[in-house]
mmCIF file of the N, C-alpha and C atoms, coordinates in Angstrom:
data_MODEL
# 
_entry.id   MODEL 
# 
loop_
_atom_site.group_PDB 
_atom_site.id 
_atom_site.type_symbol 
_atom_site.label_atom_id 
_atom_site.label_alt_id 
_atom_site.label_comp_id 
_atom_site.label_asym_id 
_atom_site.label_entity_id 
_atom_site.label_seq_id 
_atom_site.pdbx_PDB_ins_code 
_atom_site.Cartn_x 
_atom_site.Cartn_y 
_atom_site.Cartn_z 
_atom_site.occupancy 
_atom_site.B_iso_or_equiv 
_atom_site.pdbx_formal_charge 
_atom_site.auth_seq_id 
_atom_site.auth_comp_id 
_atom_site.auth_asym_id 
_atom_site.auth_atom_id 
_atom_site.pdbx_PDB_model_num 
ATOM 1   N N  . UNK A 1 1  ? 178.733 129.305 -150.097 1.00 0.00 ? 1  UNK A N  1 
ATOM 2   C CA . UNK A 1 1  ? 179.241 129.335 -148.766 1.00 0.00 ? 1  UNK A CA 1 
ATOM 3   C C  . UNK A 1 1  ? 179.153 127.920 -148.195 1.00 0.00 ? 1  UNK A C  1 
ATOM 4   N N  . UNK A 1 2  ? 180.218 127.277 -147.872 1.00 0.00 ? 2  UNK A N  1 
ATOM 5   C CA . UNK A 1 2  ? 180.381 126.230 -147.162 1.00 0.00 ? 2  UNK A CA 1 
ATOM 6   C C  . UNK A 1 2  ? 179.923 126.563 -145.578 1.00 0.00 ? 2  UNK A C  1 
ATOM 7   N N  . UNK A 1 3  ? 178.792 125.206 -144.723 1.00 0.00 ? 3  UNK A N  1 
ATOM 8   C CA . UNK A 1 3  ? 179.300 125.806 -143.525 1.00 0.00 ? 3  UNK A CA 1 
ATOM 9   C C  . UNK A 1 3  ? 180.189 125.537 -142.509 1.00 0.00 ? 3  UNK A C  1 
ATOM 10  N N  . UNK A 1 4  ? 180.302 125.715 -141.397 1.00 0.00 ? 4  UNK A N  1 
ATOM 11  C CA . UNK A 1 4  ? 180.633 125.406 -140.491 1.00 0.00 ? 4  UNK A CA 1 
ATOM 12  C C  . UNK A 1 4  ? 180.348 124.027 -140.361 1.00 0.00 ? 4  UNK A C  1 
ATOM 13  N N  . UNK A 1 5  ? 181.114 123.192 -139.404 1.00 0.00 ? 5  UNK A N  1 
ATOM 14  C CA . UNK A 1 5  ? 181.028 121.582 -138.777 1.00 0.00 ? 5  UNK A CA 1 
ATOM 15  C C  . UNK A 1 5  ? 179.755 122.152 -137.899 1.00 0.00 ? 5  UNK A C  1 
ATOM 16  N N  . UNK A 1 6  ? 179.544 123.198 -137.067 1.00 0.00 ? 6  UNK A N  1 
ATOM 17  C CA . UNK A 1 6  ? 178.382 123.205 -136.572 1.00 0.00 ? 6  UNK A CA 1 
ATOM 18  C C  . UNK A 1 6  ? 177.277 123.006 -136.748 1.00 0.00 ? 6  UNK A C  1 
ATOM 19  N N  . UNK A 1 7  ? 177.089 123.796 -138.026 1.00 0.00 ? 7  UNK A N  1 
ATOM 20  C CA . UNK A 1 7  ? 176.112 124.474 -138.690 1.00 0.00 ? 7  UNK A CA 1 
ATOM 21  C C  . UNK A 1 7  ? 175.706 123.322 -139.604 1.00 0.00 ? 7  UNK A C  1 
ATOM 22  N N  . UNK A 1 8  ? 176.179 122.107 -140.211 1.00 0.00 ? 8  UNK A N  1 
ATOM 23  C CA . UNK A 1 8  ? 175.912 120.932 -140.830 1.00 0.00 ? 8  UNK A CA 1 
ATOM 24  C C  . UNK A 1 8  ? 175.003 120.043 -140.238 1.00 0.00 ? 8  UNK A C  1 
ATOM 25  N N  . UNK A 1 9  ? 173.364 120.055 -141.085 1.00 0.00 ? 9  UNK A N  1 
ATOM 26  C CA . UNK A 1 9  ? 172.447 118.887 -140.495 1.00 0.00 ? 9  UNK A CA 1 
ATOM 27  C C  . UNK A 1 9  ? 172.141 118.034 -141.363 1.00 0.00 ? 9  UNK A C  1 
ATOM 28  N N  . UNK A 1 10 ? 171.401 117.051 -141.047 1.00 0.00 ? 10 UNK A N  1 
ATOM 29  C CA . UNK A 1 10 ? 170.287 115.938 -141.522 1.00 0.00 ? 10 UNK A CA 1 
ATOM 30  C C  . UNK A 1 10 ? 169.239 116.632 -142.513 1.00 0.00 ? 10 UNK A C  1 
ATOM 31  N N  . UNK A 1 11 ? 169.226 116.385 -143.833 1.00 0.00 ? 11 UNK A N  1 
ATOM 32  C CA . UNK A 1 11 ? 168.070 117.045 -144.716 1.00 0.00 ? 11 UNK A CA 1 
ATOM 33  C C  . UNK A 1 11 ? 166.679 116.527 -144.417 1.00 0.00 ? 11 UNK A C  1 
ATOM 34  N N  . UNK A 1 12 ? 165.952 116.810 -143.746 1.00 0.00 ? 12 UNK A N  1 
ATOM 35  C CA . UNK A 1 12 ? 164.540 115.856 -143.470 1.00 0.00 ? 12 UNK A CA 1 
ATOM 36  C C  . UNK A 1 12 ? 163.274 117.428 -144.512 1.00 0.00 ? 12 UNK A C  1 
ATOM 37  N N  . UNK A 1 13 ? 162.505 116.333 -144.522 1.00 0.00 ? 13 UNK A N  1 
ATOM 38  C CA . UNK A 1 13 ? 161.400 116.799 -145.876 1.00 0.00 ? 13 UNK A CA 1 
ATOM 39  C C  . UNK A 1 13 ? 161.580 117.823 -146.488 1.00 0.00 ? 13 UNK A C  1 
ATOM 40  N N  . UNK A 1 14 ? 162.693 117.663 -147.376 1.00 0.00 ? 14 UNK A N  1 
ATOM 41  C CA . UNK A 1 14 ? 162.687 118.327 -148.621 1.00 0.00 ? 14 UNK A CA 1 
ATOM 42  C C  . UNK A 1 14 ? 162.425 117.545 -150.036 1.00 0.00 ? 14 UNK A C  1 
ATOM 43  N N  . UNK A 1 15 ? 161.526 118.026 -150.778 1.00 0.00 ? 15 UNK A N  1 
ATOM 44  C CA . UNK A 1 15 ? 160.898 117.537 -151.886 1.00 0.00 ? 15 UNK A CA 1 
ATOM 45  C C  . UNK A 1 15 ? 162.182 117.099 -153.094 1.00 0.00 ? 15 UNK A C  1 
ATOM 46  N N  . UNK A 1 16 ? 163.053 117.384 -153.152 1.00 0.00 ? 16 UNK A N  1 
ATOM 47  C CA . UNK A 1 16 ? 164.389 117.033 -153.854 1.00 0.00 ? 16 UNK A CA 1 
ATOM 48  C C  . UNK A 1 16 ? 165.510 115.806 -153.098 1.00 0.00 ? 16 UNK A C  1 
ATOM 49  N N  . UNK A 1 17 ? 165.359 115.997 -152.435 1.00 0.00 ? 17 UNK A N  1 
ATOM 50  C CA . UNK A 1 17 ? 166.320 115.615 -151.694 1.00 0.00 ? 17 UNK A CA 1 
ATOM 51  C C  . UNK A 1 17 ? 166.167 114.733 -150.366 1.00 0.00 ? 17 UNK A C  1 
ATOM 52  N N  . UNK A 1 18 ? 166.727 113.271 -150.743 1.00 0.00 ? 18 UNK A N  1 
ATOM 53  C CA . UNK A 1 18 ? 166.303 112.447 -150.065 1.00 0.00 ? 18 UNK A CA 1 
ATOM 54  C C  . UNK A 1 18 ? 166.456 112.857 -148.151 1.00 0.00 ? 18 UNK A C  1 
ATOM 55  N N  . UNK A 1 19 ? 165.484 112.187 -147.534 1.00 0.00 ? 19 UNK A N  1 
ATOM 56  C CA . UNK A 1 19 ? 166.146 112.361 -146.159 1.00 0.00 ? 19 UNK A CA 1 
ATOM 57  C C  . UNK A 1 19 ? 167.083 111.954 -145.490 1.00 0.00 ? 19 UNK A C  1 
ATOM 58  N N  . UNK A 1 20 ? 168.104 112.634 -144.748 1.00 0.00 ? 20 UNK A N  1 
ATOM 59  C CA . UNK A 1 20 ? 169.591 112.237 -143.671 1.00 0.00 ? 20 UNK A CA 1 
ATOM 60  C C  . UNK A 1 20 ? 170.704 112.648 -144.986 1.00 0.00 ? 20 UNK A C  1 
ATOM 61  N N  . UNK A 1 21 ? 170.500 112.855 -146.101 1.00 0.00 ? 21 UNK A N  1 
ATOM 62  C CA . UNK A 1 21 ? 171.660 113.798 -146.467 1.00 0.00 ? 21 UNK A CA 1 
ATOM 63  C C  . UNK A 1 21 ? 171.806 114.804 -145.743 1.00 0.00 ? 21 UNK A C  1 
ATOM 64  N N  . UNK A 1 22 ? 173.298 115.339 -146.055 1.00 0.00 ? 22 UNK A N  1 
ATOM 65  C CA . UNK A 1 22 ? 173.700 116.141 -145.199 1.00 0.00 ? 22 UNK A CA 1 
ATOM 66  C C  . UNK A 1 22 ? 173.747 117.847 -146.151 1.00 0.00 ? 22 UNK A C  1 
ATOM 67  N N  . UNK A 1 23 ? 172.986 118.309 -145.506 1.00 0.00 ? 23 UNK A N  1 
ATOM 68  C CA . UNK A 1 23 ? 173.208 119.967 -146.082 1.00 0.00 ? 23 UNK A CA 1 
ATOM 69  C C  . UNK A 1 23 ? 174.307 120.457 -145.797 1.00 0.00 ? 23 UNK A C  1 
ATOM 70  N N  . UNK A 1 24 ? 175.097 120.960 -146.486 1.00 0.00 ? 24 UNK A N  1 
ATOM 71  C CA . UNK A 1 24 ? 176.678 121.619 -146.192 1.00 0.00 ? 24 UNK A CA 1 
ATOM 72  C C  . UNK A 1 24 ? 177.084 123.027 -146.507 1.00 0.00 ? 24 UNK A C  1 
ATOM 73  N N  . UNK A 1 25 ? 175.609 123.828 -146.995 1.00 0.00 ? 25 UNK A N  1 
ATOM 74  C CA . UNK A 1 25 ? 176.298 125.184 -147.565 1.00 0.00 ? 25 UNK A CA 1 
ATOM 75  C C  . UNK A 1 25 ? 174.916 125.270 -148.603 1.00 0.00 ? 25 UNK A C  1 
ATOM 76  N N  . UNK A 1 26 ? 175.358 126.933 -148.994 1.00 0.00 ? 26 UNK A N  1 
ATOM 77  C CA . UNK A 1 26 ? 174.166 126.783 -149.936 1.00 0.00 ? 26 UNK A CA 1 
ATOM 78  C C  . UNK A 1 26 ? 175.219 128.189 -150.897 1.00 0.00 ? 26 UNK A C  1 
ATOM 79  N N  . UNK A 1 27 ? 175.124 128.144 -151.955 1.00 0.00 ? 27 UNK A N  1 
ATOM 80  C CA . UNK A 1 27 ? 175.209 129.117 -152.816 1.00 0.00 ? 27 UNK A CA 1 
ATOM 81  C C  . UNK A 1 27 ? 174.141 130.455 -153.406 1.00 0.00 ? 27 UNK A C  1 
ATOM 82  N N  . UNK A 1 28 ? 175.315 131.577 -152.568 1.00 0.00 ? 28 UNK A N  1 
ATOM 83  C CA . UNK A 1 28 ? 174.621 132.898 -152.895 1.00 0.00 ? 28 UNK A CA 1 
ATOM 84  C C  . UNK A 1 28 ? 174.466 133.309 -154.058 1.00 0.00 ? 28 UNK A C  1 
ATOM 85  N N  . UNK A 1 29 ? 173.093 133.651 -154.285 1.00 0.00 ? 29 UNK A N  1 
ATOM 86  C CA . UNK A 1 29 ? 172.673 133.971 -155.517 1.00 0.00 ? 29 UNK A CA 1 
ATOM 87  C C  . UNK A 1 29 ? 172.021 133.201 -156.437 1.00 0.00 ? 29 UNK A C  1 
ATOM 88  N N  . UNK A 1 30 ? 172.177 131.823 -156.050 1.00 0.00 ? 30 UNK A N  1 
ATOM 89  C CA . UNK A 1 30 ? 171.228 130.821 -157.329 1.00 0.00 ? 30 UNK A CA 1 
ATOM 90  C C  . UNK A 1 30 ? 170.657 130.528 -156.459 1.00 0.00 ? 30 UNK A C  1 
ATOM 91  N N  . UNK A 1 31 ? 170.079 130.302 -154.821 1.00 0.00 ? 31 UNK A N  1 
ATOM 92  C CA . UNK A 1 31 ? 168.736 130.240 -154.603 1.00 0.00 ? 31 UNK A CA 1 
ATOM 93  C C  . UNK A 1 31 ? 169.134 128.456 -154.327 1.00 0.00 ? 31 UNK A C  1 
ATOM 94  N N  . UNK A 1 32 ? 170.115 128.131 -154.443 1.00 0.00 ? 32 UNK A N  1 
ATOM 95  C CA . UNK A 1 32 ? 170.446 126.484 -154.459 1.00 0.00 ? 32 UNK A CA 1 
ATOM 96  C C  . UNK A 1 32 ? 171.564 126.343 -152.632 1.00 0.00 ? 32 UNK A C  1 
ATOM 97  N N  . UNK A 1 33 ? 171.058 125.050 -152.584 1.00 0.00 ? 33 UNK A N  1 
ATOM 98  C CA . UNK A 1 33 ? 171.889 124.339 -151.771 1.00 0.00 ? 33 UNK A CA 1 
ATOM 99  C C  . UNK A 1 33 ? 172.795 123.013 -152.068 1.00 0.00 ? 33 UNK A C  1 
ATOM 100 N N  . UNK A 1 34 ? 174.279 123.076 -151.140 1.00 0.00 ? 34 UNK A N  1 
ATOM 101 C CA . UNK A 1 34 ? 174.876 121.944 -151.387 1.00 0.00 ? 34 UNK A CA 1 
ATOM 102 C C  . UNK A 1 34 ? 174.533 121.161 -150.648 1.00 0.00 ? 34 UNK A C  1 
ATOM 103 N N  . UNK A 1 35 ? 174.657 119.653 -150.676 1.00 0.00 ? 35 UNK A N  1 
ATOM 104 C CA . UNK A 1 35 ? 174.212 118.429 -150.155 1.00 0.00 ? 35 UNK A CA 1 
ATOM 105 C C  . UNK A 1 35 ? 174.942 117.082 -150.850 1.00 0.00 ? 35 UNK A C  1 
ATOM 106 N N  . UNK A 1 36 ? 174.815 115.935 -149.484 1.00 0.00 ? 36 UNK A N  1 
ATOM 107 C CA . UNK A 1 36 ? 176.046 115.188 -149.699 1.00 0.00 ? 36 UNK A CA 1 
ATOM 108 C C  . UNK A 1 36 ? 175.326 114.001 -149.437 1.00 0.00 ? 36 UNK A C  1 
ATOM 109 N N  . UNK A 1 37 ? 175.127 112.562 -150.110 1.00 0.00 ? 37 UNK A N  1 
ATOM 110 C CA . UNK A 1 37 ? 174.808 111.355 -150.447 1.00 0.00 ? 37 UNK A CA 1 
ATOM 111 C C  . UNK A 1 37 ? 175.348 110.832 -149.316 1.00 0.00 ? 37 UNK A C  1 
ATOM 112 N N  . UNK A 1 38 ? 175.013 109.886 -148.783 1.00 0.00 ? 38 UNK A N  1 
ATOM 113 C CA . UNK A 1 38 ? 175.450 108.886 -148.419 1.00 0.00 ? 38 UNK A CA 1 
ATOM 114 C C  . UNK A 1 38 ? 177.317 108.394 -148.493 1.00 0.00 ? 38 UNK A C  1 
ATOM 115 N N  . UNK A 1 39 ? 177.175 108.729 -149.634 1.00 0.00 ? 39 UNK A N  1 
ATOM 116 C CA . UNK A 1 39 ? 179.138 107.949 -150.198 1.00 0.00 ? 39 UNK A CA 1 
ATOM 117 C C  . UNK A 1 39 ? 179.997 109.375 -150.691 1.00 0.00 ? 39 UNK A C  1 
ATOM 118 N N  . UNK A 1 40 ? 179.277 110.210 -149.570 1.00 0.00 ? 40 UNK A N  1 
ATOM 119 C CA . UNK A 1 40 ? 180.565 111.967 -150.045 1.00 0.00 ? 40 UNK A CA 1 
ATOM 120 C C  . UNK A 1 40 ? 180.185 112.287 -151.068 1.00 0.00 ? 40 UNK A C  1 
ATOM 121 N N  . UNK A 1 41 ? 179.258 112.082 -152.579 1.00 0.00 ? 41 UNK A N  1 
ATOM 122 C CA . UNK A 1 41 ? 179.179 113.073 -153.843 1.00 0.00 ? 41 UNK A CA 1 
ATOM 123 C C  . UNK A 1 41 ? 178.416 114.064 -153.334 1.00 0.00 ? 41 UNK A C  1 
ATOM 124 N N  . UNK A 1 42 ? 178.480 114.682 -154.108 1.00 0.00 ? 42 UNK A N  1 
ATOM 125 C CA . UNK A 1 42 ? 178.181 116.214 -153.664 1.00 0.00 ? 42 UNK A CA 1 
ATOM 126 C C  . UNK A 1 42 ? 177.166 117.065 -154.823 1.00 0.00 ? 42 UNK A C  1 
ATOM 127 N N  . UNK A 1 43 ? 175.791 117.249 -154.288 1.00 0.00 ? 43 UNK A N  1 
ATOM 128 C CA . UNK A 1 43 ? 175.056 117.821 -155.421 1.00 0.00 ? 43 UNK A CA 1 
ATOM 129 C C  . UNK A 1 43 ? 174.490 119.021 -154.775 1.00 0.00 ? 43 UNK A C  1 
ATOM 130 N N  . UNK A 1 44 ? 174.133 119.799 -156.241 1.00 0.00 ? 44 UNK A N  1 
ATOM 131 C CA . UNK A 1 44 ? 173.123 121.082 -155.408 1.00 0.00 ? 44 UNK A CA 1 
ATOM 132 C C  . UNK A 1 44 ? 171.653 120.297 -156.064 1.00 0.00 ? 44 UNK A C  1 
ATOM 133 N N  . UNK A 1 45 ? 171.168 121.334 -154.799 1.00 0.00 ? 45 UNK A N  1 
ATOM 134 C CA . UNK A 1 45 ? 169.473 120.999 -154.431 1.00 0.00 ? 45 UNK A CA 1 
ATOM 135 C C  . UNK A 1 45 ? 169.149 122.288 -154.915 1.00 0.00 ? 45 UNK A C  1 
ATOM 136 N N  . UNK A 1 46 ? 168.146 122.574 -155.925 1.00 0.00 ? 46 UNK A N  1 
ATOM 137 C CA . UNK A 1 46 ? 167.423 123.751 -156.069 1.00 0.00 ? 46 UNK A CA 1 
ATOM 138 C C  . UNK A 1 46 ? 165.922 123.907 -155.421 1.00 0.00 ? 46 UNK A C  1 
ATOM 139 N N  . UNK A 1 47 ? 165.761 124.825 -154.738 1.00 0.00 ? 47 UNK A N  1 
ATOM 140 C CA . UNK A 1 47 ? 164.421 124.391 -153.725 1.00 0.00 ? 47 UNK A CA 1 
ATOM 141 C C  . UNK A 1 47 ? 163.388 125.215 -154.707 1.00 0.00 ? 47 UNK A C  1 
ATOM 142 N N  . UNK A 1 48 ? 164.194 125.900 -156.064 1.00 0.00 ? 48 UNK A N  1 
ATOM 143 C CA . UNK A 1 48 ? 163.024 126.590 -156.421 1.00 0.00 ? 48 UNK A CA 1 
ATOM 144 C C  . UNK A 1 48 ? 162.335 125.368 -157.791 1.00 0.00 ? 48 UNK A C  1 
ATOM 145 N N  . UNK A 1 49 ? 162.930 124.221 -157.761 1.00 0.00 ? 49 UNK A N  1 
ATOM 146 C CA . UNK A 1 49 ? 162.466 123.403 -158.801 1.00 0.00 ? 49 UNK A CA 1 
ATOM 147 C C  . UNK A 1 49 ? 162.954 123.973 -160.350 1.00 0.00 ? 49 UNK A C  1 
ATOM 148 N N  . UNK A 1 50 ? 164.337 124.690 -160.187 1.00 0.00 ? 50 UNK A N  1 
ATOM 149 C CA . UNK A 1 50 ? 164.889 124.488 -161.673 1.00 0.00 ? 50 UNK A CA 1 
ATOM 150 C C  . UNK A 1 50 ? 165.243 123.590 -162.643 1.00 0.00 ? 50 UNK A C  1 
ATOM 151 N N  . UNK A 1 51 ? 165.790 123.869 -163.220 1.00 0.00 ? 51 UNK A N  1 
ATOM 152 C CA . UNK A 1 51 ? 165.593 122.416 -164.583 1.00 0.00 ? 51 UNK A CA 1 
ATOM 153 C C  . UNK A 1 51 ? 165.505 121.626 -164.116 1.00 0.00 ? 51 UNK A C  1 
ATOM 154 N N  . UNK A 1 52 ? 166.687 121.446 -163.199 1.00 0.00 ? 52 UNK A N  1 
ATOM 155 C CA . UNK A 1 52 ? 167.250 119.855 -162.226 1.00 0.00 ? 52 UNK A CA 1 
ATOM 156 C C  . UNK A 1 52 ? 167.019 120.570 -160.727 1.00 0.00 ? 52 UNK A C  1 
ATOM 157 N N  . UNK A 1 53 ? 166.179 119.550 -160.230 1.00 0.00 ? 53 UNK A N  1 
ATOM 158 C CA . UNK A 1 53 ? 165.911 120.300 -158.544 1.00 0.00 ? 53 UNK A CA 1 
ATOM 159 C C  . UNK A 1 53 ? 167.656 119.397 -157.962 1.00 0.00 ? 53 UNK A C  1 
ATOM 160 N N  . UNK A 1 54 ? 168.234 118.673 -158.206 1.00 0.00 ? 54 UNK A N  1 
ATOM 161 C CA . UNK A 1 54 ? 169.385 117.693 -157.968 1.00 0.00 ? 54 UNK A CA 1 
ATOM 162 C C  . UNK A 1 54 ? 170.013 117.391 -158.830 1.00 0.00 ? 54 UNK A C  1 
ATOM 163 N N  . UNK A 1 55 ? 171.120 118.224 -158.913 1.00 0.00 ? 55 UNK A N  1 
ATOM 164 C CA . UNK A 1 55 ? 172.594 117.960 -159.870 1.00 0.00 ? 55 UNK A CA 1 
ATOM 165 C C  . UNK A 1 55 ? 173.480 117.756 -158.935 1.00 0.00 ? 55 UNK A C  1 
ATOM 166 N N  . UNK A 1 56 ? 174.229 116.875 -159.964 1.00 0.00 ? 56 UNK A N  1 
ATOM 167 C CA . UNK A 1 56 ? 175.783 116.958 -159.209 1.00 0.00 ? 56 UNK A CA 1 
ATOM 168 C C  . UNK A 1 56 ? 176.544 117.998 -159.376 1.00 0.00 ? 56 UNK A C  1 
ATOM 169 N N  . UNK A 1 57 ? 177.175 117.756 -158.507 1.00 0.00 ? 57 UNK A N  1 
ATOM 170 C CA . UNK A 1 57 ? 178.038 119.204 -158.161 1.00 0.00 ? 57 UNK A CA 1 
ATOM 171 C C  . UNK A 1 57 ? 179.268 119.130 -157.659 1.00 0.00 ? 57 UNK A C  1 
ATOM 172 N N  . UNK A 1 58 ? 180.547 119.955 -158.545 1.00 0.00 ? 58 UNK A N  1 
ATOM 173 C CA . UNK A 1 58 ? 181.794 119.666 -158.500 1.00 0.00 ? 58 UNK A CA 1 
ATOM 174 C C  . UNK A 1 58 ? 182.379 120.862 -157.490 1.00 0.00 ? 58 UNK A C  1 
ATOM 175 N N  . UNK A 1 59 ? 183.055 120.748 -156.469 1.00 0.00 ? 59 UNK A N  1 
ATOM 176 C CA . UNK A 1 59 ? 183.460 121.959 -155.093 1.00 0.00 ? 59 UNK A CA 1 
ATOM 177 C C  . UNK A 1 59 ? 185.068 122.343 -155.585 1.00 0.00 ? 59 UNK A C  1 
ATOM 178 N N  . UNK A 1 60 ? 185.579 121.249 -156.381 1.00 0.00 ? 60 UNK A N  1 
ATOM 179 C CA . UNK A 1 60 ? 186.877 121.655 -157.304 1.00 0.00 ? 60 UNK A CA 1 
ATOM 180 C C  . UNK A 1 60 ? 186.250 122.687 -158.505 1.00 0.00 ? 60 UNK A C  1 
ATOM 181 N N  . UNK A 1 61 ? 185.456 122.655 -159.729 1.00 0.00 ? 61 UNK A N  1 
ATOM 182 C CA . UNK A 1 61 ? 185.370 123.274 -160.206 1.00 0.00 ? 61 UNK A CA 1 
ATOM 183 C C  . UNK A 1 61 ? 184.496 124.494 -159.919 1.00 0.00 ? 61 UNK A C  1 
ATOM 184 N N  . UNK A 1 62 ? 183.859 124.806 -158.897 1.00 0.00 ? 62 UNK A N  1 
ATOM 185 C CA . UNK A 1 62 ? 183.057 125.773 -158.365 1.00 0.00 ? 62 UNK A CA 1 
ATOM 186 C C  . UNK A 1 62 ? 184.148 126.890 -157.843 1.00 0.00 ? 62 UNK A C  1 
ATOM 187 N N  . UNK A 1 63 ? 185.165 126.063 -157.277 1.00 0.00 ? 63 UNK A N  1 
ATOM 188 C CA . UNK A 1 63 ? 185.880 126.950 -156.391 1.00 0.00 ? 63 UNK A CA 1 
ATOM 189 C C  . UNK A 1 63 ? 187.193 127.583 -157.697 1.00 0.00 ? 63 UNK A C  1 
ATOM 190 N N  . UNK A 1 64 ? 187.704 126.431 -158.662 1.00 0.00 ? 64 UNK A N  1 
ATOM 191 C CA . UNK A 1 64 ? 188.904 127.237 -159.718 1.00 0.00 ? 64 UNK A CA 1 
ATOM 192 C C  . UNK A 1 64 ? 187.715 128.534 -160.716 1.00 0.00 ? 64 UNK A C  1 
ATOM 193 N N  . UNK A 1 65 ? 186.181 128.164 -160.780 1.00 0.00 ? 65 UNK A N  1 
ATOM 194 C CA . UNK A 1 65 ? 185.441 128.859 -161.908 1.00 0.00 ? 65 UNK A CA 1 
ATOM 195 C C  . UNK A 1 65 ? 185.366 130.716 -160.914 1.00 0.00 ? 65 UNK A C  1 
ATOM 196 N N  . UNK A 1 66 ? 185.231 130.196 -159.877 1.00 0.00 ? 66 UNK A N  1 
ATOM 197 C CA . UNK A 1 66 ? 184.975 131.590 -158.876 1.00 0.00 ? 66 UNK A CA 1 
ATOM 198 C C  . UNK A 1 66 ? 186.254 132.427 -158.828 1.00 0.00 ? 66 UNK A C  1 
ATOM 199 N N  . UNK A 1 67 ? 187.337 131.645 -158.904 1.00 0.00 ? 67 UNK A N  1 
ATOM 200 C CA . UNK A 1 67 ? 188.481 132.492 -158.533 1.00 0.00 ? 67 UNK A CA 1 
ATOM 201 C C  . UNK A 1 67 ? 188.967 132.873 -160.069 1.00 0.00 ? 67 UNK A C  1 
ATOM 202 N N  . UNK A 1 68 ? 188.691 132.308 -160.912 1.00 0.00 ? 68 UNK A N  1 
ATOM 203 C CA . UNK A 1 68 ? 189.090 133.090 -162.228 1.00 0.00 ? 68 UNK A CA 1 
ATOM 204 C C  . UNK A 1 68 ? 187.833 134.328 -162.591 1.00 0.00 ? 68 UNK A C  1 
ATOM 205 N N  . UNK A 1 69 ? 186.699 134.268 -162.410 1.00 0.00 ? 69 UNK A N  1 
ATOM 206 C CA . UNK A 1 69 ? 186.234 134.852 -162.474 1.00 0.00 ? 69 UNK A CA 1 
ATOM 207 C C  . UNK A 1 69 ? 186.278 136.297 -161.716 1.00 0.00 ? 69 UNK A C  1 
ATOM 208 N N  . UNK A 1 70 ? 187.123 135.912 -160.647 1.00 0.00 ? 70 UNK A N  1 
ATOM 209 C CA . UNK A 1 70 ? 187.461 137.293 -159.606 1.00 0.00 ? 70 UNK A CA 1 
ATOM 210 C C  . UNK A 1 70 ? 188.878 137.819 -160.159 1.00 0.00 ? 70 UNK A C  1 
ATOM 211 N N  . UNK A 1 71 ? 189.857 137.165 -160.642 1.00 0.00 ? 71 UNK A N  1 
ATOM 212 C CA . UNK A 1 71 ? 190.503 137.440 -161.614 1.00 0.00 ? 71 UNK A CA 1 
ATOM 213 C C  . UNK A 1 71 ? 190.197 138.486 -162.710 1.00 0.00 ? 71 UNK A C  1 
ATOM 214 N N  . UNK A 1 72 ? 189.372 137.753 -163.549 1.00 0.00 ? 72 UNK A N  1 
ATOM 215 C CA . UNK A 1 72 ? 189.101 138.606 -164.992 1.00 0.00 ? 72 UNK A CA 1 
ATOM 216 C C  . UNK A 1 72 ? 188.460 139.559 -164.371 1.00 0.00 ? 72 UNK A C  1 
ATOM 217 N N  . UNK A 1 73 ? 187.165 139.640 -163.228 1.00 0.00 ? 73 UNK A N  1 
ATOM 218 C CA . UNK A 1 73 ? 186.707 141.038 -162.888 1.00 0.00 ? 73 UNK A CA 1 
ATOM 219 C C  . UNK A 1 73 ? 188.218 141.972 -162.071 1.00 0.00 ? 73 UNK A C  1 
ATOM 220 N N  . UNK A 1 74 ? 188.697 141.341 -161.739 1.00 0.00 ? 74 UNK A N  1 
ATOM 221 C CA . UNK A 1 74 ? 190.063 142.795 -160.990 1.00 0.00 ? 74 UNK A CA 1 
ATOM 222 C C  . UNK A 1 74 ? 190.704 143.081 -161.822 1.00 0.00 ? 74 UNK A C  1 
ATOM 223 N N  . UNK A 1 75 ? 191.076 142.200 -162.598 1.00 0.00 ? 75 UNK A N  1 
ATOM 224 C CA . UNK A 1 75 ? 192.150 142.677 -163.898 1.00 0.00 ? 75 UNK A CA 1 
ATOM 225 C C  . UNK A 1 75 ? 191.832 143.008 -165.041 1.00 0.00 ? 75 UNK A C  1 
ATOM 226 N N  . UNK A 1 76 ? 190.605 142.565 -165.965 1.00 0.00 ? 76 UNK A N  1 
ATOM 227 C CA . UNK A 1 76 ? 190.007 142.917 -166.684 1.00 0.00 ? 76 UNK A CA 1 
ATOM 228 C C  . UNK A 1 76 ? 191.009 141.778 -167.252 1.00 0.00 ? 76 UNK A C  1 
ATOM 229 N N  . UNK A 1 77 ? 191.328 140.362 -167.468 1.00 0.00 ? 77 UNK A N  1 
ATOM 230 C CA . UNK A 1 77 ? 191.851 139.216 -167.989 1.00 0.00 ? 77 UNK A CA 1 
ATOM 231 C C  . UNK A 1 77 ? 190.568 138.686 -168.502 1.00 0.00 ? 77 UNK A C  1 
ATOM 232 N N  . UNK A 1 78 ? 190.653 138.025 -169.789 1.00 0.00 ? 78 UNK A N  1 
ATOM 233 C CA . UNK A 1 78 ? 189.586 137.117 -169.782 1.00 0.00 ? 78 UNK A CA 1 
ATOM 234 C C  . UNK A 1 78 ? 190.433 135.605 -170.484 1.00 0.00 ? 78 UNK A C  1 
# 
């Protein structure tokens, strides 16, 4: 879930993730958040300390992997 322009703050003390990035959303179900550098890249933050507490993270391939996947589940396509 992306959020809102409202709903977008300043990351202050989180153990991953430097401070004044910007939190932008967090993804349901992995327990992870998106967050944005300084120069727009875009990584998730895992607050539960998985492999990588900070990967990069692609919002093009998140968004074509979700919609095929809603695909093959309605149609039974794989």
């Amino acid at each position: 879930m992306v959020f809102p322009l409202n709903k977008i703050r300043p990351v202050k003390n989180w153990d991953s993730v430097p401070d004044n990035w910007l939190e932008l959303g967090s993804i349901i179900g992995d327990g992870a958040y998106m967050v944005s550098d300084e120069n727009g890249e875009l990584y998730l933050a895992d607050h539960n300390h998985r492999d990588d507490p900070l990967a990069k993270f692609s919002l093009k391939e998140w968004l074509e992997d979700g919609i095929f996947i809603s695909i093959e589940e309605e149609y039974g396509v794989e």
